[in-house]
HTML snippet that shows the backbone in 3Dmol.js (N, CA, C, O; Angstrom):
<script src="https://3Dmol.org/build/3Dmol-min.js"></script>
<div id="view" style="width:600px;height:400px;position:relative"></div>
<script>
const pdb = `
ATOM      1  N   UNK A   1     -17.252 -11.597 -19.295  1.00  0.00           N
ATOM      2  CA  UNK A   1     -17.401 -10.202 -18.945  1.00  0.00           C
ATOM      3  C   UNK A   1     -18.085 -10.052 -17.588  1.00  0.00           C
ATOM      4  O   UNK A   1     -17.671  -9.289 -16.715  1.00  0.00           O
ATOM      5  N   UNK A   2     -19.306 -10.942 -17.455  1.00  0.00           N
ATOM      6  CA  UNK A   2     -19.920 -10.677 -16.053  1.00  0.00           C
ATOM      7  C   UNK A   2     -18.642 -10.839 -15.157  1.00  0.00           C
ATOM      8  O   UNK A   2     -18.262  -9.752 -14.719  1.00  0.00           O
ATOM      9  N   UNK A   3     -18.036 -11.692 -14.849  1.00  0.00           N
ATOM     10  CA  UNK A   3     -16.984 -12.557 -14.016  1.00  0.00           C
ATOM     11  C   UNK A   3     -16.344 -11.162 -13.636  1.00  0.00           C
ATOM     12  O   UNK A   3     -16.758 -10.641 -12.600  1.00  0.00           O
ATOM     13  N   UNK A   4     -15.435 -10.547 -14.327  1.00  0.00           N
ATOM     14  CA  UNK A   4     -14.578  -9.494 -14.482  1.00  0.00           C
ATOM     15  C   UNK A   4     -15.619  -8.036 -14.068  1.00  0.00           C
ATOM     16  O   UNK A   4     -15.122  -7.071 -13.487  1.00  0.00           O
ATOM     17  N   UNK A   5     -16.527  -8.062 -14.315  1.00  0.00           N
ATOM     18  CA  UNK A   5     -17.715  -6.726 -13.548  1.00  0.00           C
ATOM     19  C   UNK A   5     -17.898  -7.502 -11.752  1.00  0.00           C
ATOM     20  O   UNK A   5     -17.725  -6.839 -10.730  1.00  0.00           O
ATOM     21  N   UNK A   6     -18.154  -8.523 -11.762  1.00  0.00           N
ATOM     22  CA  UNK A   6     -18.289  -8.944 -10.226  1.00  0.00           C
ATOM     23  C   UNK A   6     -17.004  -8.668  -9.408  1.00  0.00           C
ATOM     24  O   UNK A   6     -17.024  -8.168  -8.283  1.00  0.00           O
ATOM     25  N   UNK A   7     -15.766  -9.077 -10.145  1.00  0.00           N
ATOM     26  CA  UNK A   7     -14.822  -8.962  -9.435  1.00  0.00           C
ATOM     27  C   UNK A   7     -14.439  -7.570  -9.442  1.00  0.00           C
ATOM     28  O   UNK A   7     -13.548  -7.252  -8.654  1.00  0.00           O
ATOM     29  N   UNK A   8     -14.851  -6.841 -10.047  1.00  0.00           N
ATOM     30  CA  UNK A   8     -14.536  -5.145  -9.874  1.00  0.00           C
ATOM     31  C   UNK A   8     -15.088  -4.364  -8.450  1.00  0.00           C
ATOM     32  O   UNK A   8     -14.620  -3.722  -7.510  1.00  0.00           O
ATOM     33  N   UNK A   9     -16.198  -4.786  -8.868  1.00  0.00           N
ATOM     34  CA  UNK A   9     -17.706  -4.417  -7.595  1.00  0.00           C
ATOM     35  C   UNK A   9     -17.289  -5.069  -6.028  1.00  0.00           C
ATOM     36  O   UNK A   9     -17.631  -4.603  -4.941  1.00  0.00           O
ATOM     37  N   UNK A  10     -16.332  -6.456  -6.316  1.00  0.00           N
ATOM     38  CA  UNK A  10     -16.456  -6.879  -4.834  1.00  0.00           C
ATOM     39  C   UNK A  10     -15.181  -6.621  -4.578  1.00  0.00           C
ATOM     40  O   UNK A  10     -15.083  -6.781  -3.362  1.00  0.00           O
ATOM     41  N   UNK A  11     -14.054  -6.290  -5.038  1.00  0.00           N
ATOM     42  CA  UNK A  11     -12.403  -5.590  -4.300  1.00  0.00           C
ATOM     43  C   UNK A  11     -12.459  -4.077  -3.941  1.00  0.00           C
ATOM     44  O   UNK A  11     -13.157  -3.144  -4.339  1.00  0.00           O
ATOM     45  N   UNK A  12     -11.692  -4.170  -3.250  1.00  0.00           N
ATOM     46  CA  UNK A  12     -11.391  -2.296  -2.631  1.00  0.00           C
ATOM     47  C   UNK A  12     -11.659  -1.345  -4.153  1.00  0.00           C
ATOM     48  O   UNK A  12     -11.417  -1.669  -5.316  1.00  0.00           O
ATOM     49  N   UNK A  13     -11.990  -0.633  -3.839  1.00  0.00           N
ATOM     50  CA  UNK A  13     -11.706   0.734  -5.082  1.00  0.00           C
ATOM     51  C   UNK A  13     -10.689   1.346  -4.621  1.00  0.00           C
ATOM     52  O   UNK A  13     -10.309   1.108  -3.474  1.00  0.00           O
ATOM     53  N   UNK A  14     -10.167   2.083  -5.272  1.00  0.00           N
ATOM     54  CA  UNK A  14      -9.032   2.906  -5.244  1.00  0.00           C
ATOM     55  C   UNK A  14      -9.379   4.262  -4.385  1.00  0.00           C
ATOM     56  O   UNK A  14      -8.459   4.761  -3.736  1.00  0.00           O
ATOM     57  N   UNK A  15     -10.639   4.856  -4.361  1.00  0.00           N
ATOM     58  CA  UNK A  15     -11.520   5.785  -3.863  1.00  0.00           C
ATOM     59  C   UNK A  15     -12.067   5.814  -2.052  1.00  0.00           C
ATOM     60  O   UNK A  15     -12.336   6.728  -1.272  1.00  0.00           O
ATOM     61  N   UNK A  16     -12.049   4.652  -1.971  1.00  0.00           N
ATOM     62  CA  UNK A  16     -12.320   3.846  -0.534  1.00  0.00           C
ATOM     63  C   UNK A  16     -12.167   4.321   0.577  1.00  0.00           C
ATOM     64  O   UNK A  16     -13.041   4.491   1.428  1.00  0.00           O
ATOM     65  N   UNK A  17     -10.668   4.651   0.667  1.00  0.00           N
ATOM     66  CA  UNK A  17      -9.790   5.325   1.904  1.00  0.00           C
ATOM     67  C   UNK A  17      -9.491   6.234   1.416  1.00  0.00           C
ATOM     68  O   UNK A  17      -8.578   6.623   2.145  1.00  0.00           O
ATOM     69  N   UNK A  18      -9.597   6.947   0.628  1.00  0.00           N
ATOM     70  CA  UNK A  18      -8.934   8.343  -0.181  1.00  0.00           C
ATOM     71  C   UNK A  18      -9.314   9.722   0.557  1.00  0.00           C
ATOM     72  O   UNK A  18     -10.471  10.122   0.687  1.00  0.00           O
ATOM     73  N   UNK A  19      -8.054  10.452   1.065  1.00  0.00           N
ATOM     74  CA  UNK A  19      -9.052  11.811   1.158  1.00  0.00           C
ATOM     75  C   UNK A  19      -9.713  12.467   0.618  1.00  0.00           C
ATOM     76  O   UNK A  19     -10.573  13.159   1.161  1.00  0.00           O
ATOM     77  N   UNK A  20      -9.395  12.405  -1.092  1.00  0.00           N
ATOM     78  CA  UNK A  20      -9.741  13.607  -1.675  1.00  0.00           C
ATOM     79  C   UNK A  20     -10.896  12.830  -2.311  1.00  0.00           C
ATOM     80  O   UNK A  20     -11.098  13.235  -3.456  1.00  0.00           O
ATOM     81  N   UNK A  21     -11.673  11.898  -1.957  1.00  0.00           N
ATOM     82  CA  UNK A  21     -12.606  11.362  -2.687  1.00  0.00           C
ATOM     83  C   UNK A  21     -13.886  12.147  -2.967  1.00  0.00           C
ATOM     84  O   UNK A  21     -14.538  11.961  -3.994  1.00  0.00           O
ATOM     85  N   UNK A  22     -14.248  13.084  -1.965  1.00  0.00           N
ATOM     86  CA  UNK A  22     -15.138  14.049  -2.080  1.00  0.00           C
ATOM     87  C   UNK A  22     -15.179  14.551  -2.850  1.00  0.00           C
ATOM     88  O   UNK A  22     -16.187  14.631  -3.551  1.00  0.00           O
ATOM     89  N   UNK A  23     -13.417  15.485  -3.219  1.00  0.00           N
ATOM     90  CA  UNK A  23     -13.883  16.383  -4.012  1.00  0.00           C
ATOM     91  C   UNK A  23     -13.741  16.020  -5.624  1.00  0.00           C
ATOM     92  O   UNK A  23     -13.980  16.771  -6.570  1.00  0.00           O
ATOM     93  N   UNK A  24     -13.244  14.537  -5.657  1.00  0.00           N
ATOM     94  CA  UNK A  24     -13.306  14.202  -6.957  1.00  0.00           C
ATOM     95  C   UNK A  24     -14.461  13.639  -7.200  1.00  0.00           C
ATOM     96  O   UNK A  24     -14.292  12.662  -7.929  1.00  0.00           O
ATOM     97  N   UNK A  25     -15.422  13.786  -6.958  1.00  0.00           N
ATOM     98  CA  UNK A  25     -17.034  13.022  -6.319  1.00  0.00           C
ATOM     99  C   UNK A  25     -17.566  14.553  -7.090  1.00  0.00           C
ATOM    100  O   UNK A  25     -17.950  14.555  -8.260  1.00  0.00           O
ATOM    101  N   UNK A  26     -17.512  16.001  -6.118  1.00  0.00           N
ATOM    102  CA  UNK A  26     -17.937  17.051  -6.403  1.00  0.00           C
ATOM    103  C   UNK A  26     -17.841  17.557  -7.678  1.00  0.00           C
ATOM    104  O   UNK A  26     -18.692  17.908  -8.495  1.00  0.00           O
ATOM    105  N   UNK A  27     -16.118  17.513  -7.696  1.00  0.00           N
ATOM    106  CA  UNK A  27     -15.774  18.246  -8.678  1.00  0.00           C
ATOM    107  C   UNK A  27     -15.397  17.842 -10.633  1.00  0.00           C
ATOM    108  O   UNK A  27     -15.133  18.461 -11.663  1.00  0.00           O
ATOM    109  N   UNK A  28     -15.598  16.472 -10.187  1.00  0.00           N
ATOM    110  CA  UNK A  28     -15.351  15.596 -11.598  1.00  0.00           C
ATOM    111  C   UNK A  28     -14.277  15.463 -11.615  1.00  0.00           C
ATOM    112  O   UNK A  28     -13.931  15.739 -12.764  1.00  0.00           O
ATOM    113  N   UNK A  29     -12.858  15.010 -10.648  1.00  0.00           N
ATOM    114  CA  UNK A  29     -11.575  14.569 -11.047  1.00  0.00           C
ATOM    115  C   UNK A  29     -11.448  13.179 -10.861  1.00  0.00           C
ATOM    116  O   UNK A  29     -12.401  12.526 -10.436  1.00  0.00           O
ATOM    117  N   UNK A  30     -10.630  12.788 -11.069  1.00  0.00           N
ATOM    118  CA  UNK A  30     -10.391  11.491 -11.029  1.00  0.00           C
ATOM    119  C   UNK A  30      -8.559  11.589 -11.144  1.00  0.00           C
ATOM    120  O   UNK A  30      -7.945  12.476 -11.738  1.00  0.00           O
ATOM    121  N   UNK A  31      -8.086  10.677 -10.564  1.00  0.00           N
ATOM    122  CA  UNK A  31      -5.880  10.101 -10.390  1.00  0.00           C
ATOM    123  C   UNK A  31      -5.905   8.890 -11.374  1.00  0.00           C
ATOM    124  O   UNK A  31      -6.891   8.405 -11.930  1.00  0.00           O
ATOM    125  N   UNK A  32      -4.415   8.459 -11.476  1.00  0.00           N
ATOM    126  CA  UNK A  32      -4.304   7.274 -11.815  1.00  0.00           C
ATOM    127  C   UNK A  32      -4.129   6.248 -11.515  1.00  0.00           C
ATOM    128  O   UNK A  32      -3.509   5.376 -12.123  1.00  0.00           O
ATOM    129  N   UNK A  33      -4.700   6.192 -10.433  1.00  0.00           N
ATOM    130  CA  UNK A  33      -5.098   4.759  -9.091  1.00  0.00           C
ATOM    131  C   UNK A  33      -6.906   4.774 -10.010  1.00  0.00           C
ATOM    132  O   UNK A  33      -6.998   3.683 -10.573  1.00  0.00           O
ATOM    133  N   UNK A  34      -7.705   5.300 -10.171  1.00  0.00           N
ATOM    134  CA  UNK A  34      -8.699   5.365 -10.647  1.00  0.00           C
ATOM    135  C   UNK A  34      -9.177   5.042 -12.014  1.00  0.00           C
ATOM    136  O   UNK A  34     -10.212   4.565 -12.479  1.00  0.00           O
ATOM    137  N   UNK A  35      -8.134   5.441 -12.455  1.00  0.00           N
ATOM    138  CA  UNK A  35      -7.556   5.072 -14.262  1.00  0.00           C
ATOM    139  C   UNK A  35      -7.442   3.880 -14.592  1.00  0.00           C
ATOM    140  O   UNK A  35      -8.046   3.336 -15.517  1.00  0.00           O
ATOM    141  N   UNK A  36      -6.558   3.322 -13.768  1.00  0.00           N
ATOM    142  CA  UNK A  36      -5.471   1.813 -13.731  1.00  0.00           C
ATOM    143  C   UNK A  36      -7.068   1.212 -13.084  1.00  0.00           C
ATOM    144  O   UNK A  36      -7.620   0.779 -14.096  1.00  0.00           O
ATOM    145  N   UNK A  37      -7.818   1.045 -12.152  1.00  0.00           N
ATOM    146  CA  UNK A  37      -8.596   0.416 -11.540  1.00  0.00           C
ATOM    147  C   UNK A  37      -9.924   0.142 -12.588  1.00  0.00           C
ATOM    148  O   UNK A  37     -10.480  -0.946 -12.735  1.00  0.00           O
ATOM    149  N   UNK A  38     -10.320   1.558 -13.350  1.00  0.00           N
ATOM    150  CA  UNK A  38     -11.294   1.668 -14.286  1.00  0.00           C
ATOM    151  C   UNK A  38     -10.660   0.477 -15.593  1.00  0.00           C
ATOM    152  O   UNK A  38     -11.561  -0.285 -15.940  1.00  0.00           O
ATOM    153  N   UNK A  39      -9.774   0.310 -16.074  1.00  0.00           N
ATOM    154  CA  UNK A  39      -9.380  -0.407 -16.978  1.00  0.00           C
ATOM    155  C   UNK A  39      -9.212  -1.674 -16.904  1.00  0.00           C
ATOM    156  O   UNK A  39      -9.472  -2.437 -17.834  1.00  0.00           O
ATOM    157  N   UNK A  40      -8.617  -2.140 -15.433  1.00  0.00           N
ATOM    158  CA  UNK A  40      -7.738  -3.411 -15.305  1.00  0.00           C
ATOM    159  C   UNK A  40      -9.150  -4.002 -13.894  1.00  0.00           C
ATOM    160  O   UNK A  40      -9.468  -5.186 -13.783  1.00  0.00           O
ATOM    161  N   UNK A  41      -9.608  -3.158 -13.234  1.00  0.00           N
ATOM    162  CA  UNK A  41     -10.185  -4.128 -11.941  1.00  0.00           C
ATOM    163  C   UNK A  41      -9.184  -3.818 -11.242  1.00  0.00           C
ATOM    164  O   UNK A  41      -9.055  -4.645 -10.339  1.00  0.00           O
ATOM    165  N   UNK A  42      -8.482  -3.104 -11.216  1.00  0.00           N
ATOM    166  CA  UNK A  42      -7.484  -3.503  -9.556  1.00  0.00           C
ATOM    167  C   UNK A  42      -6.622  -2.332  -9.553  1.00  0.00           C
ATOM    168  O   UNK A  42      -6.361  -1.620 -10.523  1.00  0.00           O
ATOM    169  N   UNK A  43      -6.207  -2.209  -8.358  1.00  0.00           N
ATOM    170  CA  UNK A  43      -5.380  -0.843  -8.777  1.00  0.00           C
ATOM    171  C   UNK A  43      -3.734  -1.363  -8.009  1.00  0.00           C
ATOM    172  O   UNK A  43      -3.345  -2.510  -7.787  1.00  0.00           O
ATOM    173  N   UNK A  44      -3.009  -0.002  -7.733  1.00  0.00           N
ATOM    174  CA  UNK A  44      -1.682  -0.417  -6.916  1.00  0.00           C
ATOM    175  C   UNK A  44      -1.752   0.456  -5.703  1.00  0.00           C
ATOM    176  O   UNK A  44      -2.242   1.547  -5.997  1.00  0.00           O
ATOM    177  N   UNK A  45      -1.444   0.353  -4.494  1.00  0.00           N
ATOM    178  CA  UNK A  45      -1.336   1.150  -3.343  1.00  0.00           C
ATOM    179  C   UNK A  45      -0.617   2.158  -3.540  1.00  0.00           C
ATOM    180  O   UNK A  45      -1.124   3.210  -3.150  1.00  0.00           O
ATOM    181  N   UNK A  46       0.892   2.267  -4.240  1.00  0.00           N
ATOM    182  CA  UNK A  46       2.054   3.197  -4.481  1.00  0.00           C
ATOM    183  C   UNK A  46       1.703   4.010  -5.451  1.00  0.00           C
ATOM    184  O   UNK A  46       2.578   4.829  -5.734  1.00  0.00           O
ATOM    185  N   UNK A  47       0.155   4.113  -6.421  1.00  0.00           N
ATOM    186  CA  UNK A  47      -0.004   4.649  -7.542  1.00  0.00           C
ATOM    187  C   UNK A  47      -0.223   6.333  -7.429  1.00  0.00           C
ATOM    188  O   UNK A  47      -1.057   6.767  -6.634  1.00  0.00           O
ATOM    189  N   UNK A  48       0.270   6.897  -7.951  1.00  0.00           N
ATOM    190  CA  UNK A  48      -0.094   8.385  -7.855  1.00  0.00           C
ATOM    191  C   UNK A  48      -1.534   8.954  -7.848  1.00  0.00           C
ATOM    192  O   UNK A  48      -2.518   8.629  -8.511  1.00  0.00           O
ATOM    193  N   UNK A  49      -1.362   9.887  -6.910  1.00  0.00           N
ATOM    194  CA  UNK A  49      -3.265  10.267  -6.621  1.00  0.00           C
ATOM    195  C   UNK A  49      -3.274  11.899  -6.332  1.00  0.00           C
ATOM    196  O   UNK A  49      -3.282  12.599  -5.320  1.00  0.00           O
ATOM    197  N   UNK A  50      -3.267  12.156  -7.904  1.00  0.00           N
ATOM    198  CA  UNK A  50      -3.538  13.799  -8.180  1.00  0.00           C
ATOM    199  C   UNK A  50      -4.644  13.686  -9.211  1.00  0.00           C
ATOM    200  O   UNK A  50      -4.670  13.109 -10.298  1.00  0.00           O
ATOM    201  N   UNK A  51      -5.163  14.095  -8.839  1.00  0.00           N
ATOM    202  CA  UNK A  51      -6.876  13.678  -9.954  1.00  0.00           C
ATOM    203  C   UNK A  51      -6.790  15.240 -10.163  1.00  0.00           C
ATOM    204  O   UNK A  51      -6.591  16.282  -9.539  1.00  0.00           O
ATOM    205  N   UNK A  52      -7.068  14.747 -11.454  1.00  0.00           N
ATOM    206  CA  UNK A  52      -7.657  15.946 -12.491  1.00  0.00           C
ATOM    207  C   UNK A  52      -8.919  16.003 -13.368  1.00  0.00           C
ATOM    208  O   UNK A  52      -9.584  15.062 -13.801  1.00  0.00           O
ATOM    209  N   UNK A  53      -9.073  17.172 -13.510  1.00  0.00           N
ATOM    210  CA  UNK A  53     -10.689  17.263 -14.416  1.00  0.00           C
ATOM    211  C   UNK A  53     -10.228  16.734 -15.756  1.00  0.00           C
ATOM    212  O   UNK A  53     -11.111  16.160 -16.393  1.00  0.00           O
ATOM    213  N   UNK A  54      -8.897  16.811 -16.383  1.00  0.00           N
ATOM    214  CA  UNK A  54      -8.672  16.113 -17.945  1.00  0.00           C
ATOM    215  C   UNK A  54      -8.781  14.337 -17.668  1.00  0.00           C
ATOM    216  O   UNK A  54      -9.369  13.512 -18.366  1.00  0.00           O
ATOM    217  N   UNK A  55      -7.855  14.078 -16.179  1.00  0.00           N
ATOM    218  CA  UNK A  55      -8.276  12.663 -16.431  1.00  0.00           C
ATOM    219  C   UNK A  55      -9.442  11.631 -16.237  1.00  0.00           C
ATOM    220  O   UNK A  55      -9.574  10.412 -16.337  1.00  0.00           O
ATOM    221  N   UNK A  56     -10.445  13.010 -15.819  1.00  0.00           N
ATOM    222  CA  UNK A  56     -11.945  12.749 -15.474  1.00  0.00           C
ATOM    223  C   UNK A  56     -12.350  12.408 -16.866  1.00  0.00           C
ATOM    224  O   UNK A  56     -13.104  11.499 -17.211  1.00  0.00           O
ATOM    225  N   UNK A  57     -11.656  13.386 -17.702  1.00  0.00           N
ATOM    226  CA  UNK A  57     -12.733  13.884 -19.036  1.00  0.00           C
ATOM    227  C   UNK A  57     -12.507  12.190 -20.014  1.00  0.00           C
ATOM    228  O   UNK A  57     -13.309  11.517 -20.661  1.00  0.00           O
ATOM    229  N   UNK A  58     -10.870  11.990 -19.664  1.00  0.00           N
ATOM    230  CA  UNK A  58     -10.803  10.425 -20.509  1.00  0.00           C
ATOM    231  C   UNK A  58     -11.228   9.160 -19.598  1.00  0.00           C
ATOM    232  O   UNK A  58     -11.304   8.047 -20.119  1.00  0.00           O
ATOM    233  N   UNK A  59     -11.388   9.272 -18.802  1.00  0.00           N
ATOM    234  CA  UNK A  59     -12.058   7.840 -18.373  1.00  0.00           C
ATOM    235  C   UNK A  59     -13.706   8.543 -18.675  1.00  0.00           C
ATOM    236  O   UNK A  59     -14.283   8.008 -19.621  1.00  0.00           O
ATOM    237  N   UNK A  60     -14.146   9.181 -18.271  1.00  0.00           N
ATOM    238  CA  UNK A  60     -16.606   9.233 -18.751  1.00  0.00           C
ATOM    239  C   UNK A  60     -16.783   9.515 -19.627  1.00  0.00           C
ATOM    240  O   UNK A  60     -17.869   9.214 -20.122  1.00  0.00           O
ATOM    241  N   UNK A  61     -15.552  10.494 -20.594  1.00  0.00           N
ATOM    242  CA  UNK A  61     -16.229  11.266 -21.347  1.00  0.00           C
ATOM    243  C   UNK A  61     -15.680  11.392 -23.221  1.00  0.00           C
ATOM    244  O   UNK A  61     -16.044  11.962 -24.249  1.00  0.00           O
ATOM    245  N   UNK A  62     -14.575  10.421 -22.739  1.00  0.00           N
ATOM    246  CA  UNK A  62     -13.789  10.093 -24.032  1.00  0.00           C
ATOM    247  C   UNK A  62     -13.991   8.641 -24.508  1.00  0.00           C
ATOM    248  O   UNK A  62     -15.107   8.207 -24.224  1.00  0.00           O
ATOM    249  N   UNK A  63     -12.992   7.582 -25.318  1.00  0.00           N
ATOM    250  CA  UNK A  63     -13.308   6.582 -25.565  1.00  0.00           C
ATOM    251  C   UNK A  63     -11.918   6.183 -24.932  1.00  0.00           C
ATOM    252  O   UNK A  63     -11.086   7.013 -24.563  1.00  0.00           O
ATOM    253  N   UNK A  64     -11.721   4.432 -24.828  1.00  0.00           N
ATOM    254  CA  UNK A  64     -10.974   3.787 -23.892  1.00  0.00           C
ATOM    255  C   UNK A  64      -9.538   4.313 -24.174  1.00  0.00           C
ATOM    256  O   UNK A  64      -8.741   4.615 -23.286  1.00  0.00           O
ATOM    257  N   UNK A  65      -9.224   4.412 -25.917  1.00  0.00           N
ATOM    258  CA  UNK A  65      -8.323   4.263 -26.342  1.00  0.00           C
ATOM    259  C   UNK A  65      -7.264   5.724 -25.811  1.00  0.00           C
ATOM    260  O   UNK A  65      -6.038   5.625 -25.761  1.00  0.00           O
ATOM    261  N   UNK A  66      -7.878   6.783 -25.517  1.00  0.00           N
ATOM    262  CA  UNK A  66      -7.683   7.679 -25.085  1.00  0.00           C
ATOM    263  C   UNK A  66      -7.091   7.980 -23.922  1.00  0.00           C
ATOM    264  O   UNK A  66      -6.312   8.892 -23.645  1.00  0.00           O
ATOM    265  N   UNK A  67      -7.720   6.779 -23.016  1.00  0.00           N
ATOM    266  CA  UNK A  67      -7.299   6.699 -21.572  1.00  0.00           C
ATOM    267  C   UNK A  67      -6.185   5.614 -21.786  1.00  0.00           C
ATOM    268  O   UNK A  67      -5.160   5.914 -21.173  1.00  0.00           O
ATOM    269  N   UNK A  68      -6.101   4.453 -22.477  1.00  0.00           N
ATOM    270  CA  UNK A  68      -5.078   4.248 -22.171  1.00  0.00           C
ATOM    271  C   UNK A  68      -3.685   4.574 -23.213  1.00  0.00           C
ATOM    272  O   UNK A  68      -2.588   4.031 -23.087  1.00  0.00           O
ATOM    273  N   UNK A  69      -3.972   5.369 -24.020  1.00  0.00           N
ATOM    274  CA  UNK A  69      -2.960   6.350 -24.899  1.00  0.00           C
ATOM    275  C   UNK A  69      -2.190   7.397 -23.246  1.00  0.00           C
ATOM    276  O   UNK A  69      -1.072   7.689 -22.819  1.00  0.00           O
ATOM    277  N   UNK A  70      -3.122   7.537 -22.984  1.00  0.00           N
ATOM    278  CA  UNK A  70      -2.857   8.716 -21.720  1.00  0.00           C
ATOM    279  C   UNK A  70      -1.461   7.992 -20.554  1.00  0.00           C
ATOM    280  O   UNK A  70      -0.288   8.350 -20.449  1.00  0.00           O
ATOM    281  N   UNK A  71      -2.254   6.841 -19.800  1.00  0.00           N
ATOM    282  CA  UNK A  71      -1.403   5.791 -19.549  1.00  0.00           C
ATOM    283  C   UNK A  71      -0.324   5.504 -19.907  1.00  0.00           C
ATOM    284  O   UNK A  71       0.618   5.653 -19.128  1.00  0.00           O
ATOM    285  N   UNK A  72      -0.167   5.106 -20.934  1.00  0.00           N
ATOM    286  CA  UNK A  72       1.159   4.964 -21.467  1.00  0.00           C
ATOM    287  C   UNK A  72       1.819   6.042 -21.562  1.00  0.00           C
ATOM    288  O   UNK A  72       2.729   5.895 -20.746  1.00  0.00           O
ATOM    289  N   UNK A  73       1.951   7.164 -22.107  1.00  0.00           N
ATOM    290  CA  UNK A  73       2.405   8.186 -21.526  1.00  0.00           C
ATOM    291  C   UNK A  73       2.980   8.644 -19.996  1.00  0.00           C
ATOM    292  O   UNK A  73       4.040   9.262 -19.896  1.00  0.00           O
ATOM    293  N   UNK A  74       2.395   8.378 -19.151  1.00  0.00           N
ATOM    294  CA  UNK A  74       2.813   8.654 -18.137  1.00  0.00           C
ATOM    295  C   UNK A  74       3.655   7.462 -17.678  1.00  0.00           C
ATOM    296  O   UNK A  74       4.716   7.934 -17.269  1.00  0.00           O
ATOM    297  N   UNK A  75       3.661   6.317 -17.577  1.00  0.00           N
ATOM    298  CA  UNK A  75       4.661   5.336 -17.724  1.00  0.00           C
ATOM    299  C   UNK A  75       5.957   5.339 -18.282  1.00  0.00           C
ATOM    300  O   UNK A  75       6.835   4.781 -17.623  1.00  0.00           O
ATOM    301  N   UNK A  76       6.309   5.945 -19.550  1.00  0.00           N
ATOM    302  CA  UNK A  76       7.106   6.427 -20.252  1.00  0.00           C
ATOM    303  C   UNK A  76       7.636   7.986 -19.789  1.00  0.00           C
ATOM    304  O   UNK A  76       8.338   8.887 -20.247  1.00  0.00           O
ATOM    305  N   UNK A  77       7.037   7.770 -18.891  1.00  0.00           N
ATOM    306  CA  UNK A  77       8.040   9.429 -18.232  1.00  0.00           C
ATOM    307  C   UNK A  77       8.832   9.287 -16.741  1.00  0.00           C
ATOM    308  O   UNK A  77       9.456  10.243 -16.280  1.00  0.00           O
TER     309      UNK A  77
END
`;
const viewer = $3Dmol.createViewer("view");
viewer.addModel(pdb, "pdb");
viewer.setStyle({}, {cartoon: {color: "spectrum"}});
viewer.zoomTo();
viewer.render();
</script>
């Protein structure tokens, strides 16, 4: 587990270069470049980046299974 927390902390975040990082900072949203990164450590460059306050609410404020129930869903569409 440490191994996999170090390697999170020392690669790019998904948040990094982002414009809208502010206001998902301000406002409590979060995309699914943020989602995929929160789960796995890593994200994809091509990943969609519309952050919302619901997908805020399942990655801090729900349990995992939720977020990646959510995930799959959107994959499947």
């Amino acid at each position: 587990m440490q191994t996999y927390i170090s390697s999170v902390f020392e690669g790019e975040a998904p948040c990094d270069h982002c414009s809208q990082k502010t206001d998902c900072q301000e406002y409590e949203l979060a995309c699914r470049a943020f989602s995929y990164y929160v789960l796995h450590g890593r994200f994809h460059d091509h990943t969609v980046r519309m952050p919302t306050h619901n997908l805020f609410n399942k990655i801090f404020k729900e349990d995992d299974k939720a977020l990646k129930n959510y995930l799959k869903s959107k994959e499947a569409e």
